[in-house]
C-alpha positions in Angstrom: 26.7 -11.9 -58.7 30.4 -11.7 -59.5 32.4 -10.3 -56.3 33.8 -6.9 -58.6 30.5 -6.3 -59.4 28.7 -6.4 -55.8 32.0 -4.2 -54.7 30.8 -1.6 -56.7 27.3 -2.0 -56.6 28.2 -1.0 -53.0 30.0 1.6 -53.6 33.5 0.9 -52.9 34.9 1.6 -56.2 34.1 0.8 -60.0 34.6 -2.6 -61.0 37.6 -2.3 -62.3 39.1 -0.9 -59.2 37.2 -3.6 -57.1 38.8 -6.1 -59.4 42.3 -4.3 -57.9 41.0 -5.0 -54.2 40.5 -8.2 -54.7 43.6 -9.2 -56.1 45.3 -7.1 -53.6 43.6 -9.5 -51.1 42.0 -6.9 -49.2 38.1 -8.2 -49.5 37.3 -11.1 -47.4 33.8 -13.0 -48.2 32.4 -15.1 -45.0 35.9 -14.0 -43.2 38.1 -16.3 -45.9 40.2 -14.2 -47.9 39.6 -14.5 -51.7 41.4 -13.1 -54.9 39.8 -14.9 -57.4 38.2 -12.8 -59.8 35.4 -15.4 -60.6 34.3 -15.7 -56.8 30.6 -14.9 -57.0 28.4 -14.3 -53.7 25.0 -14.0 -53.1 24.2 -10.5 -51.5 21.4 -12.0 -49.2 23.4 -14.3 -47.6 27.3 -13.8 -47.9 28.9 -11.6 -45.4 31.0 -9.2 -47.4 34.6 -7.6 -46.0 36.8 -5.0 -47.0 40.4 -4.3 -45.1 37.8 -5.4 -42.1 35.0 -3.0 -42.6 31.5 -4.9 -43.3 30.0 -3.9 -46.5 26.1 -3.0 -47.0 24.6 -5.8 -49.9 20.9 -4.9 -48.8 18.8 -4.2 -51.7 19.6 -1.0 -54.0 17.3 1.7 -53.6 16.9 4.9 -56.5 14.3 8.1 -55.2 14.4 11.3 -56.8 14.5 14.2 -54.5 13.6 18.3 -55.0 17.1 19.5 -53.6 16.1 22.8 -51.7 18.3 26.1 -52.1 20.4 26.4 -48.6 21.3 22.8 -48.3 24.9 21.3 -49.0 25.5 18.7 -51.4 27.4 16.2 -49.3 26.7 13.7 -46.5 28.5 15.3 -44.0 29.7 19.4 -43.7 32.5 20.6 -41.8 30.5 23.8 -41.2 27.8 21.7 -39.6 25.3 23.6 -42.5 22.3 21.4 -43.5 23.6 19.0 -46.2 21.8 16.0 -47.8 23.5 13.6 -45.7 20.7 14.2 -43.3 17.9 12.9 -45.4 19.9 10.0 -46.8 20.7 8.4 -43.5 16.6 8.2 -43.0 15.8 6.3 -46.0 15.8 2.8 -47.4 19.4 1.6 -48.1 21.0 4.2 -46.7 21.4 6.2 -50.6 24.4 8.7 -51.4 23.6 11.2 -53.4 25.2 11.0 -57.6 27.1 14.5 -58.3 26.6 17.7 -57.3 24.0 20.7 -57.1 25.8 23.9 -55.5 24.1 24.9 -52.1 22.3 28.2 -53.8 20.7 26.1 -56.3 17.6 23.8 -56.2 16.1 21.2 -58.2 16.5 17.3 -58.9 19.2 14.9 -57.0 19.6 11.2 -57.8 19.8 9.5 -54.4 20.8 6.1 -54.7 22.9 3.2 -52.9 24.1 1.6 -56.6 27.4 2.6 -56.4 28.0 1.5 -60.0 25.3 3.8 -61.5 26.4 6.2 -59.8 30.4 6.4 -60.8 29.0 6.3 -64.7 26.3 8.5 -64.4 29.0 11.3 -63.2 32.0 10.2 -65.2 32.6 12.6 -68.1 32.7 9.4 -70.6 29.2 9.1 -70.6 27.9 12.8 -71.2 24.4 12.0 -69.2 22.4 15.0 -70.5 21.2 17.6 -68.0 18.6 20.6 -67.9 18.1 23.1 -66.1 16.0 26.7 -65.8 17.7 29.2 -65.1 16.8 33.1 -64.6 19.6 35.7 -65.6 20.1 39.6 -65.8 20.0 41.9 -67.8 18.2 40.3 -70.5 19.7 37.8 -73.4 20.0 38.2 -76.9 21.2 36.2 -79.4 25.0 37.1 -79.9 25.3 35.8 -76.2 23.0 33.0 -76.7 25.2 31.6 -79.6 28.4 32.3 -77.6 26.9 30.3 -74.5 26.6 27.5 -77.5 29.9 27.9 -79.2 31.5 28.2 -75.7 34.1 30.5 -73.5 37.3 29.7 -72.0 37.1 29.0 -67.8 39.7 28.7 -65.5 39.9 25.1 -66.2 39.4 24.9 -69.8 36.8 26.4 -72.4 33.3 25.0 -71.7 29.9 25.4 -73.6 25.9 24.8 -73.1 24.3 21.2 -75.4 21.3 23.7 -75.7 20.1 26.6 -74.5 16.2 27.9 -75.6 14.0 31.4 -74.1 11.3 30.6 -71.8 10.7 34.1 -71.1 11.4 37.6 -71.2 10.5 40.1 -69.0 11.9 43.5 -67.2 15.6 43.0 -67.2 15.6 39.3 -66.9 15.1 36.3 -69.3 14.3 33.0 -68.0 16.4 30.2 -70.4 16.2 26.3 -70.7 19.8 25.1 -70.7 21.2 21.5 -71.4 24.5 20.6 -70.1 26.6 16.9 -70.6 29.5 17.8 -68.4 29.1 18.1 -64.3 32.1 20.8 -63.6 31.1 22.8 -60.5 29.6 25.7 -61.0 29.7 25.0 -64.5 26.4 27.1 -65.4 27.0 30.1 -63.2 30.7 30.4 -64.4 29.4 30.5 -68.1 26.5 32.9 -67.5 29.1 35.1 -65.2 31.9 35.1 -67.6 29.6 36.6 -70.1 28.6 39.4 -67.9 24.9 38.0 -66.4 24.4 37.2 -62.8 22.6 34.1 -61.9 19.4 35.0 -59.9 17.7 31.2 -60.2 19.2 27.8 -60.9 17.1 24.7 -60.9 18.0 21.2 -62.3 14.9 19.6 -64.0 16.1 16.6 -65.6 18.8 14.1 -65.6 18.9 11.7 -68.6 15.3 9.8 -68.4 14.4 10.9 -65.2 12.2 14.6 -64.8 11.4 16.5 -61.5 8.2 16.5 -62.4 5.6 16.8 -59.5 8.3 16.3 -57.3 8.2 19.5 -54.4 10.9 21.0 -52.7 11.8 18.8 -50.0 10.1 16.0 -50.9 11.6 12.3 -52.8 10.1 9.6 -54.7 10.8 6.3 -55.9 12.3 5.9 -58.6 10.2 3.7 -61.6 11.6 0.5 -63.2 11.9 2.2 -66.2 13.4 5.4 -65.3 16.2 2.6 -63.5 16.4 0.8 -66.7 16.5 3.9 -69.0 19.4 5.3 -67.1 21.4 2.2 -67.2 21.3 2.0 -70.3 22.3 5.2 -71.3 25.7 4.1 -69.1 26.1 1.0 -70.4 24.7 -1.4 -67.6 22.0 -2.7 -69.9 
């Protein structure tokens, strides 16, 4: 494959910024510096360099994995709190994991150690669908249901739900189906808070193709050839 595309594949950056490493002369294939743009390597056999640091070619790996509540989004914490980190190190490939989920909420995480799918499925250019249940009080009605639709004005500019629907309805809670295309932090909670409704559950249940699905807290699976494909191509990479 071409040398900007293993770069990010890896990680490092996206192509086009591995296309500036290279012609910076900072990556270094089989120890010989290169800054040709059409170098191409094969990831089972070339040993791969940047600014002296190896870089990990081993085959890409994809799971799913049921994010619990209490654990930190990151591969390392400074507070020395459980983060995912922890579980990527053990698994094939050595994964990171692709955006965020705040540490009081649950649900699905893309692990994976395609650097490339992972800089487009988070970039803001390619509006990757999200959904999400998520139980609020006091109860909704429609005037706040349209304005979650129509949108409110954050801190950091106005923001708005794809979709919301009613699961449920009961007491002084309602239980709602939300579909976001944006991955600001907190994004959810600051749109539910702003119109006056605390946030008593958040759980992410799909991202683009891929669904939760069976998938318990804790726990990871695979990801299928075609949920790979499907979200590929919903970033361009197919």
């Amino acid at each position: 494959m071409r040398i900007n595309r293993a770069l990010a594949q890896a990680g490092v950056a996206s192509r086009r910024g591995a296309e500036q490493l290279v012609l910076a002369g900072r990556v270094r294939v089989n120890g010989a510096v290169v800054t040709d743009l059409a170098t191409t390597i094969d990831p089972a056999r070339d040993k791969l360099m940047l600014d002296g640091k190896s870089i990990n070619l081993q085959a890409l790996t994809y799971f799913a994995y049921y994010k619990p509540r209490g654990i930190v989004t990151s591969m390392e914490d400074e507070r020395k709190r459980p983060c995912v980190g922890e579980l990527c190190r053990s698994l094939p490939g050595k994964p990171r994991p692709v955006g965020r989920l705040d540490r009081a909420s649950e649900g699905l995480l893309i692990l994976t150690s395609d650097g490339e799918l992972a800089n487009r499925l988070t970039h803001p250019r390619y509006g990757v669908r999200k959904e999400y249940q998520v139980t609020i009080s006091p109860r909704i009605n429609d005037p706040n249901a349209r304005q979650m639709i129509e949108g409110v004005e954050l801190e950091d500019g106005p923001a708005r739900f794809e979709g919301i629907e009613l699961q449920e309805s009961a007491g002084d809670r309602s239980r709602l189906l939300v579909v976001v295309s944006e991955g600001r932090y907190r994004l959810i909670r600051r749109v539910c808070e702003k119109l006056g409704f605390k946030v008593l559950r958040l759980k992410r249940i799909r991202i683009g193709p891929v669904a939760l699905g069976r998938v318990q807290v804790g726990e990871t699976r695979p990801l299928s050839g075609d949920e790979i494909k499907q979200l590929k191509k919903q970033v361009g990479m197919e």
